[in-house]
N, C-alpha and C positions, 0 to 999 in steps of 0.2 A: 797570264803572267803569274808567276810563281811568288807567294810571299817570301818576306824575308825572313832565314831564320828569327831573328830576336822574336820578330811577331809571333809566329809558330812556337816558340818557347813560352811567349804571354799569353798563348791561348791556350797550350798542352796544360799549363800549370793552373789557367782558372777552370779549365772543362769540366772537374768534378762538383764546381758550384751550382747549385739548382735551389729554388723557391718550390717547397711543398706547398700543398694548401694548410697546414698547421702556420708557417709562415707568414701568413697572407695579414694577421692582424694589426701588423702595424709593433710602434713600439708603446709601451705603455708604463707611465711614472708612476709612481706610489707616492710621489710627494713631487710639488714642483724642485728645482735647483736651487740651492742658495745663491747670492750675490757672487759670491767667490768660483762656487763651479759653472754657472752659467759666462764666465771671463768678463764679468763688470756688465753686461749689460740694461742692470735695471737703472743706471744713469746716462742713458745713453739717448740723445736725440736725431732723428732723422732730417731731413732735410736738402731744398731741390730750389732754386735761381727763377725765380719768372722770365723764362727766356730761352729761347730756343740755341743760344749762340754756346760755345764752349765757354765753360768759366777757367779761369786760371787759378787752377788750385794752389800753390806757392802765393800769389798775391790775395788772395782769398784768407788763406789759413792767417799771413801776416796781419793783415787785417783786422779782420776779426776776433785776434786772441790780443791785439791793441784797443778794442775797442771794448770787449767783454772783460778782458782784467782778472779772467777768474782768479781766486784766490789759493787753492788748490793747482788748478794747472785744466787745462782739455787739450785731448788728444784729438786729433782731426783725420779722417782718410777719405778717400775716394771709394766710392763701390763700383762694382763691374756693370754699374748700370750709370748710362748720361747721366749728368746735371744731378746725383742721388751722393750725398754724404753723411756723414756717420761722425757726429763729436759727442765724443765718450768724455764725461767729467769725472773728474773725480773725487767731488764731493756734490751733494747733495741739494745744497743752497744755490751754489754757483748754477746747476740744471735748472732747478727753478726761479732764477733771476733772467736768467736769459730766455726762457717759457714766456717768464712774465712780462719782461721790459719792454718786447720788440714793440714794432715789429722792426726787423733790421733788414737794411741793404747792402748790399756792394755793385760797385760801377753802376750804381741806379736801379739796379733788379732787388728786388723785393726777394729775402729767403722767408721762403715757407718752411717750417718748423712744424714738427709734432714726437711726444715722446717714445719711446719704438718699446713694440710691445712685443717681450722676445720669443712667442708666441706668432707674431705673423711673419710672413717672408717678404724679403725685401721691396720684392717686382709686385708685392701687393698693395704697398702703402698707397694710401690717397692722400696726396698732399693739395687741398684744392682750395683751402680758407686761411684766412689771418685776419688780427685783428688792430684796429688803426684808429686810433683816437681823431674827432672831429671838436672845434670848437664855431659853435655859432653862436653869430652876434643878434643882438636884436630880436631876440625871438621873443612874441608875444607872451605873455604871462601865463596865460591858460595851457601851453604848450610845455610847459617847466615842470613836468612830471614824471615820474620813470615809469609810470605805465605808457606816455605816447614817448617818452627816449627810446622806449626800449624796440618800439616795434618800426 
């Protein structure tokens, strides 16, 4: 079976593209990106649902920018990967309040959180900890130290 022309036009026209081995090294910065050219993302956190089930992003995003209040504003989307979202703030504080306050839920699912480092790629992140305040009562006196809290 014969391609179709368009195809045959999209192939005629990239055939002269080739990778030499001068090519091969990759690209390489002289300096990282600023804030501005990298498109905002050194304020930007990742983040993924304890839960195998579809989340509803519309009642997710409403939610949660009622419950965070940033002052500033967050931007929220979806990525081409399940359960993986991307709120971009935009300020600085507001990132860091929401880092620091959680840990948060929606419909009961625990979101796991971590700041995205624009440096790694998305299908790499490991979102596998959080952290969760306990209060115990009664605890024996000798136990009320932050070397046996801590472990």
């Amino acid at each position: 079976m014969a391609e179709p022309s368009h195809v045959q036009d999209v192939l005629k026209g990239y055939s002269h593209l080739n990778i030499s081995d001068d090519d091969q090294e990759g690209l390489v910065l002289e300096e990282l990106p600023t804030d501005k050219q990298n498109g905002g993302y050194e304020r930007c956190v990742i983040g993924s649902f304890l839960t195998n089930r579809k989340v509803n992003f519309g009642a997710m995003q409403e939610t949660l920018s009622a419950i965070w209040r940033p002052v500033k504003g967050v931007f929220m989307e979806e990525t081409i990967y399940p359960n993986l979202f991307i709120f971009k703030f935009f300020h600085e504080l507001d990132m860091k309040r929401v880092l620091n306050d959680g840990p948060w839920t929606f419909n009961q699912q625990v979101l796991l959180l971590k700041k995205l480092d624009i440096n790694e790629q998305l299908k790499d992140v490991k979102l596998t900890e959080f952290f969760i305040w306990l209060q115990i009562y009664d605890l024996p006196i000798g136990f009320n130290s932050e070397r046996i809290l801590n472990h």
